[in-house]
C-alpha positions as CSV (number, residue, x, y, z in Angstrom):
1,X,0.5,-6.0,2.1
2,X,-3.0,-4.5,2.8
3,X,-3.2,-0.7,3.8
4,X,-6.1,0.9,5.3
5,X,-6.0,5.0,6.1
6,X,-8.3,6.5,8.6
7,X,-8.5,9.9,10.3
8,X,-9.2,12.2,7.7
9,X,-12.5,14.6,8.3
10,X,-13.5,18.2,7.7
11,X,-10.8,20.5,9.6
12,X,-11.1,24.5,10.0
13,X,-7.7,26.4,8.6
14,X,-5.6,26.3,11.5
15,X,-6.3,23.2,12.9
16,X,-5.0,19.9,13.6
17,X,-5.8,16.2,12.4
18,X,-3.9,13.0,12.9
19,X,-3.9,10.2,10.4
20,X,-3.1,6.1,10.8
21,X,-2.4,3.7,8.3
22,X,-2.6,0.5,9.2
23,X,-0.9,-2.6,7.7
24,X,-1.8,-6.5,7.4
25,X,-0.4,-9.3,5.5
26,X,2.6,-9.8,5.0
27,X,4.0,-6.9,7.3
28,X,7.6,-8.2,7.7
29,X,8.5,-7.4,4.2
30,X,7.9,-3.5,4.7
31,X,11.0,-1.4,4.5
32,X,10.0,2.3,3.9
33,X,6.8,3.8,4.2
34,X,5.1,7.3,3.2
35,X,1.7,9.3,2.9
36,X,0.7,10.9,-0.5
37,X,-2.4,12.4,-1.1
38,X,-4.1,14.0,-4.4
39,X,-6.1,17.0,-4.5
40,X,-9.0,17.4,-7.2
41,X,-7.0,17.6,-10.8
42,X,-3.5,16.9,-9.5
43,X,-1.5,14.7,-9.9
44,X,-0.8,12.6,-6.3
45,X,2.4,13.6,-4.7
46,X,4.5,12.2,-2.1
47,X,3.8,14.2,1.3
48,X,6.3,12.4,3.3
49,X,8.5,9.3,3.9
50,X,9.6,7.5,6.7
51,X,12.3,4.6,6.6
52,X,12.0,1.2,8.0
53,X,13.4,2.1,11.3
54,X,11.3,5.6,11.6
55,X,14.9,7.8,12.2
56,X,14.9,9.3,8.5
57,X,11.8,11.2,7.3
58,X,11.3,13.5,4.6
59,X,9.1,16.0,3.5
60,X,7.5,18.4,0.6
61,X,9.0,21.6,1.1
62,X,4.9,22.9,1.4
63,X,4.3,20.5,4.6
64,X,8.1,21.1,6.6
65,X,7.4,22.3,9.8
66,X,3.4,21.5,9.7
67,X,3.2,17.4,9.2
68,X,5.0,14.7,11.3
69,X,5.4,11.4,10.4
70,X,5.8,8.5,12.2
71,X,5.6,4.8,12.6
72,X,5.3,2.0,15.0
73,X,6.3,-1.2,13.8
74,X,5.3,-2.9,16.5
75,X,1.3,-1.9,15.6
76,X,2.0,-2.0,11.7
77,X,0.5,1.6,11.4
78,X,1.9,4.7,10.1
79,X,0.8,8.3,11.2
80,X,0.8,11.5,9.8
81,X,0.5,14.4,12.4
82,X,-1.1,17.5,10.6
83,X,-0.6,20.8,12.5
84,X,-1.7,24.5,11.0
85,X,-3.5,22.8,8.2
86,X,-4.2,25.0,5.0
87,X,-7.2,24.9,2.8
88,X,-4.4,23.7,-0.1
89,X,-4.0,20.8,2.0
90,X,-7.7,19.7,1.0
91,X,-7.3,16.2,-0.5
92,X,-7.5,12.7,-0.4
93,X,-4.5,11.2,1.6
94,X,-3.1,7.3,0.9
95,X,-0.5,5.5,2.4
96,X,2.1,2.9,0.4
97,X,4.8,1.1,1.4
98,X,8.0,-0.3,-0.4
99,X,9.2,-3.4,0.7
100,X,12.6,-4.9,0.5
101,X,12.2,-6.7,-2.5
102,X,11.6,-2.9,-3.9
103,X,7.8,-3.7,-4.9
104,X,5.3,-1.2,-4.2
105,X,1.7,-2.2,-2.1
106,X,-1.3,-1.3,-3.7
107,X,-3.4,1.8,-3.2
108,X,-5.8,1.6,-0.4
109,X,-9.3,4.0,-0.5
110,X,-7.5,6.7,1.4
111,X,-9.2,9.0,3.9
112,X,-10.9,12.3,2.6
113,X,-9.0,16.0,4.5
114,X,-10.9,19.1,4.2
115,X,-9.6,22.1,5.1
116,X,-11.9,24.7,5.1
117,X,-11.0,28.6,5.1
């Protein structure tokens, strides 16, 4: 499975962005999705998940209420809906999937979110 995140760009406090992650290859295997992102010296984190059917998300505690998640499996993309962004949300977002087989995708080149204050 190939990822490739878009959407990212340079955001005041406050405001909104939407990100997609779009999947190719071999797209029937995927079973759970999520968004992580890593900030400058941190360690990346899991933002939030999203199972194969799209009803059972979850989030980190610092994005509940603020981020959405979503998928269409019809389109193969993922999205991440970013409301009241923060300056601490400044990073560099990826995507990964699991498939059923419980293997990982590799990381795609992610898509750069600045928040500035």
């Amino acid at each position: 499975v190939q990822l490739v995140e878009s959407g990212g760009g340079l955001v005041q406090a406050g405001g909104s962005l939407r990100l997609s992650c779009a999947a190719s290859g071999s797209t029937f295997s995927i079973d759970a999705m999520g968004w992580y992102r890593q900030a400058p010296g941190k360690q990346r984190e899991l933002v939030a998940g999203i199972s194969s059917g799209g009803g059972s998300t979850n989030y980190v505690d610092s994005v509940k209420g603020r981020f959405t998640i979503s998928r269409d499996n019809a389109k193969n993309t993922m999205y991440l809906q970013m409301n009241s962004l923060k300056p601490e949300d400044t990073a560099v977002y990826y995507c990964n999937v699991k498939t059923y087989g419980g293997a990982f995708s590799s990381w795609g080149q992610g898509t750069q979110v600045t928040v500035s204050s």
